[in-house]
Structures are given as C-alpha cells and as structure tokens.
Wavefront OBJ file of the C-alpha trace (Angstrom):
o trace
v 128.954 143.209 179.984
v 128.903 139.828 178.667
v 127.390 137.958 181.744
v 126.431 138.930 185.393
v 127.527 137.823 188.568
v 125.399 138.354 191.399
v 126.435 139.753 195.255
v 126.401 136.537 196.067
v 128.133 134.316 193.516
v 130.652 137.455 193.529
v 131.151 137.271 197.358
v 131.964 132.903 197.179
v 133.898 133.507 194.397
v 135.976 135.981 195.850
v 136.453 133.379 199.046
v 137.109 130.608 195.902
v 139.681 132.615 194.853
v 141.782 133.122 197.986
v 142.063 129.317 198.057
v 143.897 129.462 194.706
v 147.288 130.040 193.487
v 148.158 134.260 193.124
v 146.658 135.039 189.427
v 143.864 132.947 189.463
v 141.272 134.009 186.985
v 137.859 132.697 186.531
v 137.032 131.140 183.106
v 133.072 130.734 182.393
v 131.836 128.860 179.243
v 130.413 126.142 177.326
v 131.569 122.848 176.327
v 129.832 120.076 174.339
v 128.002 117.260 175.922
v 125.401 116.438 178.331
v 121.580 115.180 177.398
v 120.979 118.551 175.930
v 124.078 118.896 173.862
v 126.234 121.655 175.983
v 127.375 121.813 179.405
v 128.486 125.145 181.373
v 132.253 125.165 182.980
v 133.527 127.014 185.442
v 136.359 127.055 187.452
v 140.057 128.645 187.866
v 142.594 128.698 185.363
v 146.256 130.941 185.301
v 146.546 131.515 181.398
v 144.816 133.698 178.796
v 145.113 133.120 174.989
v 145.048 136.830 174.030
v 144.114 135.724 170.340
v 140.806 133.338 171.128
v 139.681 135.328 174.989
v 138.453 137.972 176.343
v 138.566 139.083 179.838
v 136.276 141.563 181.733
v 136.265 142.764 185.415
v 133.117 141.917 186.847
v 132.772 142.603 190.364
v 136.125 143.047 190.975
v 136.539 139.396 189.473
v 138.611 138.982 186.320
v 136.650 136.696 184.288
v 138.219 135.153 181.082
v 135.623 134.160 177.972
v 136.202 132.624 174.896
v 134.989 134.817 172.425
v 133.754 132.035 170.355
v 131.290 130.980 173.532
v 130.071 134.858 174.257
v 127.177 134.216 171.641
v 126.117 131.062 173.819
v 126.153 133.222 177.394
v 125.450 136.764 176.617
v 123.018 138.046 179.428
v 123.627 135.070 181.201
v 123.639 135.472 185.263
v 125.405 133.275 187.817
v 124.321 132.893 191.187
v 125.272 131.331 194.200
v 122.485 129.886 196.745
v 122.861 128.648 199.823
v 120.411 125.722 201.703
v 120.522 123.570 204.606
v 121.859 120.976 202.231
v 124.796 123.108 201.109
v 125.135 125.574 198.352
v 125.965 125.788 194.399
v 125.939 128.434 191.541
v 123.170 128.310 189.412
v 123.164 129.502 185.812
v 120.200 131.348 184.237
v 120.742 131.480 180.461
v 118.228 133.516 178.117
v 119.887 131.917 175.118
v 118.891 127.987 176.410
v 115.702 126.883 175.274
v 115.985 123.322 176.576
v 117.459 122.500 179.636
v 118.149 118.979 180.862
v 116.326 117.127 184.007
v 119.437 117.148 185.637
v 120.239 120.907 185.365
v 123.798 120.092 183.774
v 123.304 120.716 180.300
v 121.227 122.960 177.953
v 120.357 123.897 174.256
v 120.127 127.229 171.928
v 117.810 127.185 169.114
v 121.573 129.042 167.178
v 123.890 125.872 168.974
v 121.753 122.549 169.251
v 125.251 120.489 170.028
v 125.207 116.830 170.024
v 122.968 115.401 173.260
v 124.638 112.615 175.200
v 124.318 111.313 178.642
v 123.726 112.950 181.542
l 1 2 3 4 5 6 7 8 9 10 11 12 13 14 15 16 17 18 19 20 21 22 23 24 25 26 27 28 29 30 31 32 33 34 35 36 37 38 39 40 41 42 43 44 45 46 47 48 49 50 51 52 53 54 55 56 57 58 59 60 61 62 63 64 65 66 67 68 69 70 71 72 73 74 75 76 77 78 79 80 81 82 83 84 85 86 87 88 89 90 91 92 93 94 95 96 97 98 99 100 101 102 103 104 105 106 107 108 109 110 111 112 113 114 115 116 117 118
C-alpha cells in the first residue's frame, strides 16, 4: 500500500464522502508550489485517467494516485485530529525533508520543486 489512512482520517472521510455526489473518489497527491516547493491535495474528484492513475482500496475508501506522485508519498500517513478549535488531516511524509512554517508545503531531497509563497 502506497499510503495509510488512519481510523480516524478513514472514519471523516467516510462522513466527507456521503456529502458528495454517488462515485466520489478520493484523489491524494502533490502539486508544485508553496515556500518549500510542493504542496499536498486532497479532495473529491469523479474521473480516473486509467493511463496516468492508480487506485487502491484503503479502508474501504477508493483512493486515486497519480502514479507519477507515488514516489513523492510512498509510506506517507494521513490523519485526522480533532481539538477544541476544530479539526484537520495532517500529513506525515517520510520522503519530506523540509517542511514549511506554515505546514502547507514540503521538500524531498529526489523533488526539491520550485519554493514560492506561502
């Protein structure tokens, strides 16, 4: 398995994904930007390009990854935590070796990406 989704980010997903459309699927992966040079998305999408993706269950989650970001986020574990001033997945990464101050954006020693603004 590619990346791990705890009880918990698995259980708000799951409630995420009654809120969406039937066939919802869960992309995770990378995109350029941020002051470290790449940024983590993650949110819903209804397509998969058989040719450039790869989907796993997880969970009981389909989650679609493009194989070119699976070097970027193998091992990678998403989280959900909850505090009294609301709640938000967190991303733990063993591939980032820099991390911004904000927590948005990261870099690999492989993938250094172009740092821009937080």
């Amino acid at each position: 398995m590619v990346i791990t989704l705890t009880d918990n980010a698995s259980a708000r997903i799951k409630e995420m994904m009654e809120e969406e459309s039937e066939g919802a699927i869960l992309r995770f992966g990378i995109k350029g930007g941020g002051c470290s040079g790449l940024s983590y998305s993650l949110g819903f999408e209804y397509e998969v390009n058989d040719e450039l993706d790869s989907v796993q269950q997880i969970n009981g989650i389909p989650v679609v990854l493009s194989n070119q970001d699976i070097p970027i986020i193998e091992g990678t574990t998403i989280d959900f935590k909850q505090n009294m001033m609301g709640g938000g997945f967190s991303i733990d990464n063993p591939n980032a070796i820099v991390s911004c101050g904000c927590g948005s954006s990261f870099r690999t020693k492989d993938k250094v990406g172009t740092p821009g603004d937080c």
